[in-house]
DRENGUNU-598754 format. One record per atom (N, C-alpha, C): residue number from 1; residue in three letters; atom name; x, y, z. Coordinates in steps of 0.2 Angstrom, whole numbers. Layout:
# DRENGUNU-598754
[lumfi NUM; "ALA"; "CA"; [X; Y; Z]]
...
***
This chain:
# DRENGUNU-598754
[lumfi 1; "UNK"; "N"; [596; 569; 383]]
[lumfi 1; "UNK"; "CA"; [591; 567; 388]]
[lumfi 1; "UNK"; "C"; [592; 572; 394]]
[lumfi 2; "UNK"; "N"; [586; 575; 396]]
[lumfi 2; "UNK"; "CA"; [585; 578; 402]]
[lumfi 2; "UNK"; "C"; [585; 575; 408]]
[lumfi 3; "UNK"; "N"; [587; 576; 413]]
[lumfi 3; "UNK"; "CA"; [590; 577; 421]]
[lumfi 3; "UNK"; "C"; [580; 574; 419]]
[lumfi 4; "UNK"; "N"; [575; 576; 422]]
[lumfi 4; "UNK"; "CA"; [570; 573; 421]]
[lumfi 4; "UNK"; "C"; [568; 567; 418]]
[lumfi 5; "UNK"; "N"; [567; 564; 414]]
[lumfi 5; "UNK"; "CA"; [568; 558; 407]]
[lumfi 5; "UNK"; "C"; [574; 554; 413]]
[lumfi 6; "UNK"; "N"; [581; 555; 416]]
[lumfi 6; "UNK"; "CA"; [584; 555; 419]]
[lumfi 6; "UNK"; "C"; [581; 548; 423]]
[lumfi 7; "UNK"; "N"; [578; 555; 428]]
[lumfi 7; "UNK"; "CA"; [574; 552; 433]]
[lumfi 7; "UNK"; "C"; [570; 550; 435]]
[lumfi 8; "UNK"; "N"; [566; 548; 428]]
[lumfi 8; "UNK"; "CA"; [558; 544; 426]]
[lumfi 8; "UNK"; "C"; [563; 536; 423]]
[lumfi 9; "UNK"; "N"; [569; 535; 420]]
[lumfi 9; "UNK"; "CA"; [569; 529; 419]]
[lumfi 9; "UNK"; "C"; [575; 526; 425]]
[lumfi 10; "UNK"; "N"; [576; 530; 429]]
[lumfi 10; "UNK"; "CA"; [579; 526; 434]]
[lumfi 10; "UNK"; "C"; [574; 524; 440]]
[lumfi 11; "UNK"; "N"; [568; 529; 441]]
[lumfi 11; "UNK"; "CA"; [563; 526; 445]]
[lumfi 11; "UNK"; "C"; [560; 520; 442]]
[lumfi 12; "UNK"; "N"; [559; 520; 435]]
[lumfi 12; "UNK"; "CA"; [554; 513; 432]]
[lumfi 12; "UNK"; "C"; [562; 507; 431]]
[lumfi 13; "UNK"; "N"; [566; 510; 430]]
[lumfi 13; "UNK"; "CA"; [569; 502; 434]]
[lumfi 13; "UNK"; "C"; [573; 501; 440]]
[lumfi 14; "UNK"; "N"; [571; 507; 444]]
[lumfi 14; "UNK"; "CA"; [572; 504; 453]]
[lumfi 14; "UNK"; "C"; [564; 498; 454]]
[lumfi 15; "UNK"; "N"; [558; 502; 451]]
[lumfi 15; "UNK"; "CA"; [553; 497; 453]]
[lumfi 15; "UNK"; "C"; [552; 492; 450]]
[lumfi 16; "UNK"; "N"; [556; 491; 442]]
[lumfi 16; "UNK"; "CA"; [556; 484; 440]]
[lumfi 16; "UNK"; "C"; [561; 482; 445]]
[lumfi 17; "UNK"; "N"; [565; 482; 447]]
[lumfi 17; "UNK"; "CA"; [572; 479; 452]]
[lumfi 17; "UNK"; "C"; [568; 476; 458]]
[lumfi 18; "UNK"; "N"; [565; 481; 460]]
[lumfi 18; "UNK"; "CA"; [561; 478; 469]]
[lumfi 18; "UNK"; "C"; [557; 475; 467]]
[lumfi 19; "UNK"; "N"; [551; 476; 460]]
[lumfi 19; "UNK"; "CA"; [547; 471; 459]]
[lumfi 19; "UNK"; "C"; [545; 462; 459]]
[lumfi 20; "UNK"; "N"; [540; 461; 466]]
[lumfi 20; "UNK"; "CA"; [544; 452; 465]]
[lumfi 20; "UNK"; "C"; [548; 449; 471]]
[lumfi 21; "UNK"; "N"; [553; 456; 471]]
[lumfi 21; "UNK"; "CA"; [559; 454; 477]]
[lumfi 21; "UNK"; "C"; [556; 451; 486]]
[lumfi 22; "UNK"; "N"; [551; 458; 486]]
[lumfi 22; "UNK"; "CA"; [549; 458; 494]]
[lumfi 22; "UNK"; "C"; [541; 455; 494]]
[lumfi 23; "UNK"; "N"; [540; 454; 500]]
[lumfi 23; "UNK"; "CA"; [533; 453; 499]]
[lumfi 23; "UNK"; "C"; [525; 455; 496]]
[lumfi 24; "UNK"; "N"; [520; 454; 497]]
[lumfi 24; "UNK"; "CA"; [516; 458; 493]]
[lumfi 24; "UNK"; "C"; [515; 464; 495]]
[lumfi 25; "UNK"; "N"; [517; 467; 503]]
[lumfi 25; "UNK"; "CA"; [517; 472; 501]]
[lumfi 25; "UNK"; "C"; [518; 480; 497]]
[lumfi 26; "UNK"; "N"; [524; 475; 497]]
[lumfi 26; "UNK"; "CA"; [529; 481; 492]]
[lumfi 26; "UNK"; "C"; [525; 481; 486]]
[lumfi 27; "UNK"; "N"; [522; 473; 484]]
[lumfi 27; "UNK"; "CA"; [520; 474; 477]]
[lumfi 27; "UNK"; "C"; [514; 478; 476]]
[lumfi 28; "UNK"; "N"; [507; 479; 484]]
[lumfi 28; "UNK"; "CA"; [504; 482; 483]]
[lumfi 28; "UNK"; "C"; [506; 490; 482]]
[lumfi 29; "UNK"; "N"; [511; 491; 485]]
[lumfi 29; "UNK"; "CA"; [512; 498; 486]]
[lumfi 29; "UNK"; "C"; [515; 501; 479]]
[lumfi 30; "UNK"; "N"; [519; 497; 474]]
[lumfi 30; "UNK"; "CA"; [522; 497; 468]]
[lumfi 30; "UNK"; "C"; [517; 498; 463]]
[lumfi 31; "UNK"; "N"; [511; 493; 464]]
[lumfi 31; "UNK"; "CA"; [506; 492; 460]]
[lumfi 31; "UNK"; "C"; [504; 499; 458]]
[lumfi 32; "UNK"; "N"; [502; 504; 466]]
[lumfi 32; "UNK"; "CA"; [497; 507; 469]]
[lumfi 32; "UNK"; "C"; [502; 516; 466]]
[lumfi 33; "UNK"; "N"; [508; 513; 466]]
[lumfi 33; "UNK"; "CA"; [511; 521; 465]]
[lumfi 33; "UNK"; "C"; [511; 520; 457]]
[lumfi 34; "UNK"; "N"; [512; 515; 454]]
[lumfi 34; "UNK"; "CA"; [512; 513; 446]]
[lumfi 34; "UNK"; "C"; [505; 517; 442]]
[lumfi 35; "UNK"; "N"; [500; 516; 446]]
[lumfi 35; "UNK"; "CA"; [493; 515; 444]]
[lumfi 35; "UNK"; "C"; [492; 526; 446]]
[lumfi 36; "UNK"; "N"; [497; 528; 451]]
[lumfi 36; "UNK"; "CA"; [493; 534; 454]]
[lumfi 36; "UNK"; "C"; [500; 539; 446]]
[lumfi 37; "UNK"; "N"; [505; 535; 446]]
[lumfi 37; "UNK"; "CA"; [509; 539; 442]]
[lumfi 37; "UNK"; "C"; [506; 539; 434]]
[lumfi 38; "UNK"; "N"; [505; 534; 432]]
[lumfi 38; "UNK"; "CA"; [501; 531; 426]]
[lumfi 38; "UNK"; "C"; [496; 539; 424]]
[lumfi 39; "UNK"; "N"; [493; 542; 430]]
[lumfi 39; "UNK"; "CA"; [486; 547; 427]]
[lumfi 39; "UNK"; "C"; [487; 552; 424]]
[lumfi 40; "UNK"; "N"; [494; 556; 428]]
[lumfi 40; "UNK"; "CA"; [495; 562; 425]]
[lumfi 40; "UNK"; "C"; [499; 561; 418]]
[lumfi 41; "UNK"; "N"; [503; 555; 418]]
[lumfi 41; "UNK"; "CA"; [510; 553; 414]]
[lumfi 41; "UNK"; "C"; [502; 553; 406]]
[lumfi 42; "UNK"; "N"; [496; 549; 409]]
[lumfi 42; "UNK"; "CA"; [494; 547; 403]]
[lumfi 42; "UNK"; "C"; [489; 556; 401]]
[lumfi 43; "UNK"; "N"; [486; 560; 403]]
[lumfi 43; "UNK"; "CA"; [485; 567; 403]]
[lumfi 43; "UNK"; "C"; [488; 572; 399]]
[lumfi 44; "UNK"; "N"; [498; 569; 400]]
[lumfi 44; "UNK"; "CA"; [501; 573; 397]]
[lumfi 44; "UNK"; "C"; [504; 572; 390]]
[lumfi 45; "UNK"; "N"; [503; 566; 391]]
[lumfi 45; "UNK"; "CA"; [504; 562; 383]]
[lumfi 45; "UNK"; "C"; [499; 562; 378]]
[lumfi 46; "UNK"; "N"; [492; 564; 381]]
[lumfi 46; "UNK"; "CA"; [486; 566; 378]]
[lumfi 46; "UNK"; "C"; [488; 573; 376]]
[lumfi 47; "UNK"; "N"; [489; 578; 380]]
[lumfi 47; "UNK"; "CA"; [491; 585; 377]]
[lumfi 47; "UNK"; "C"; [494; 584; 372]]
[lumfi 48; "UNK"; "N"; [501; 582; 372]]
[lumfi 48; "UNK"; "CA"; [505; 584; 366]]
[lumfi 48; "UNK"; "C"; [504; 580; 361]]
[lumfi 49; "UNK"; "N"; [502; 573; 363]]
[lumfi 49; "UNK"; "CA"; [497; 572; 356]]
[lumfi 49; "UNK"; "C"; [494; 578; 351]]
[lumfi 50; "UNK"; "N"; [490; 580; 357]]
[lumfi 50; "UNK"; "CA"; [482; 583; 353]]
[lumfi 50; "UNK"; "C"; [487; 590; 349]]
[lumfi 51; "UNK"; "N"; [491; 593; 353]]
[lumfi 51; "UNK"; "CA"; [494; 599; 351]]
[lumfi 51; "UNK"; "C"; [500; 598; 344]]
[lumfi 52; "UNK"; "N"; [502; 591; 345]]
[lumfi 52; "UNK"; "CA"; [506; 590; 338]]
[lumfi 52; "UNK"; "C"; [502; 587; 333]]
[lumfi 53; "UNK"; "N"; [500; 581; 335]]
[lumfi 53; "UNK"; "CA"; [495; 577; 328]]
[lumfi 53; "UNK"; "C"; [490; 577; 330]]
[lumfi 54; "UNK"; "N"; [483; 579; 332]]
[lumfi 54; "UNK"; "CA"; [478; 580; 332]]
[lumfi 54; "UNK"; "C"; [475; 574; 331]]
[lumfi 55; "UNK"; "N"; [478; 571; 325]]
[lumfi 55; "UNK"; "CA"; [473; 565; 322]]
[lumfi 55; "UNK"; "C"; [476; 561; 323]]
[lumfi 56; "UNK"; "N"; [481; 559; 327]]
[lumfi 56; "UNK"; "CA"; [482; 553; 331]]
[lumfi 56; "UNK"; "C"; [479; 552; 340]]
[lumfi 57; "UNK"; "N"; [476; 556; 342]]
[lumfi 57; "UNK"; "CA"; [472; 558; 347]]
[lumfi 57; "UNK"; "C"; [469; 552; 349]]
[lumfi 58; "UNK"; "N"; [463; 551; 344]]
[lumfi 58; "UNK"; "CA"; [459; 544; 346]]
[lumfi 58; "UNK"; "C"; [460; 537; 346]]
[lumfi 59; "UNK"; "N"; [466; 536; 344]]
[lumfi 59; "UNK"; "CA"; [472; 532; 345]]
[lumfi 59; "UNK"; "C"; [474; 531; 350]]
[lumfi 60; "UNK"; "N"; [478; 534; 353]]
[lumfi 60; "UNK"; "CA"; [480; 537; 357]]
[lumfi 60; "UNK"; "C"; [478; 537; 363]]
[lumfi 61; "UNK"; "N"; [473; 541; 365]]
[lumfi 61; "UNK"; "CA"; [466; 537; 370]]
[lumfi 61; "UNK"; "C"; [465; 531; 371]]
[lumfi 62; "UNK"; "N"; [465; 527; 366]]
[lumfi 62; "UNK"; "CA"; [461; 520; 367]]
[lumfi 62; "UNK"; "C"; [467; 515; 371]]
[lumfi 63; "UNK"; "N"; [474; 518; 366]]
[lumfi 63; "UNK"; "CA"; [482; 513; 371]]
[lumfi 63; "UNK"; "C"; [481; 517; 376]]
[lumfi 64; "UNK"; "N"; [480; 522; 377]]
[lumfi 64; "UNK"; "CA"; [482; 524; 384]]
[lumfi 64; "UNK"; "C"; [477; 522; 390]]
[lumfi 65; "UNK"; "N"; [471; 520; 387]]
[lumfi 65; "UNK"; "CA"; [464; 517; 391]]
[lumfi 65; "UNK"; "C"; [466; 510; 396]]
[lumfi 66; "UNK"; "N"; [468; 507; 388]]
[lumfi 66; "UNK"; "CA"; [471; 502; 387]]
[lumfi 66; "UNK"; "C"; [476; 499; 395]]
[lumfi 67; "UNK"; "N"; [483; 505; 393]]
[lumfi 67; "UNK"; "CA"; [487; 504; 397]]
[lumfi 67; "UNK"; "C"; [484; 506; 406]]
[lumfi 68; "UNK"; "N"; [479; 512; 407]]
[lumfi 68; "UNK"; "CA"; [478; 512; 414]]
[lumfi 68; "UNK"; "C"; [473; 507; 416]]
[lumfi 69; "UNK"; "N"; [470; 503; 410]]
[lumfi 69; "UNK"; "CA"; [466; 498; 413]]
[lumfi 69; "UNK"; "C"; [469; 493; 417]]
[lumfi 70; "UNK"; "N"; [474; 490; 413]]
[lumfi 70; "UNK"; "CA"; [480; 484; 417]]
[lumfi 70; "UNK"; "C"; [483; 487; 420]]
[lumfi 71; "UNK"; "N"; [486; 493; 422]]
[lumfi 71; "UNK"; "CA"; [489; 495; 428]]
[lumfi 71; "UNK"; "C"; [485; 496; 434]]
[lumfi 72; "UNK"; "N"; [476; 497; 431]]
[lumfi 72; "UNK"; "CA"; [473; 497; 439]]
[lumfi 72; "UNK"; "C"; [471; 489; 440]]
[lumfi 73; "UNK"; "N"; [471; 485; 434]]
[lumfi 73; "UNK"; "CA"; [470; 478; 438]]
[lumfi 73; "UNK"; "C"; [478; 477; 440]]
[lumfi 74; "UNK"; "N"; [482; 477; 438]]
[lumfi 74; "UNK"; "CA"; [488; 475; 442]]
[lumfi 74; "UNK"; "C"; [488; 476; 450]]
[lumfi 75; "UNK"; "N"; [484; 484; 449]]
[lumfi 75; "UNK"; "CA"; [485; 487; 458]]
[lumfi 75; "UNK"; "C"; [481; 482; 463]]
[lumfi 76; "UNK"; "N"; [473; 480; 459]]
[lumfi 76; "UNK"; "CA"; [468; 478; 461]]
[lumfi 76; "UNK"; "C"; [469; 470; 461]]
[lumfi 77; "UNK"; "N"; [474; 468; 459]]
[lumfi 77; "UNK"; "CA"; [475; 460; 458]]
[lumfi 77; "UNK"; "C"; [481; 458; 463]]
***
């Protein structure tokens, strides 16, 4: 595991740990950083898809639609 990987799953459970704890602001602001991290995180997973399995691509897309849709009604909820 890279020093990066690292510090992608120590931030996703700092923000599970705060989530809940403090008022809604925090939750909007959590919601709001979850939803703005989600766009590149999902961009980049579409890359290496496409460049290793091509034909898991469309697949791919649809969880990935999937998953920024609930993370924008999270932010929006």
């Amino acid at each position: 595991m890279s020093i990066f990987h690292f510090i992608i799953v120590l931030s996703c459970l700092l923000i599970i740990s705060l989530n809940g704890r403090f008022g809604s602001n925090l939750r909007i602001a959590v919601g709001m950083w979850r939803f703005v991290i989600s766009l590149p995180l999902a961009a980049l997973s579409i890359y290496l898809i496409y460049t290793e399995t091509p034909m898991l691509l469309p697949m791919t897309i649809v969880i990935l639609l999937m998953l920024l849709t609930t993370n924008y009604l999270k932010y929006k909820l």
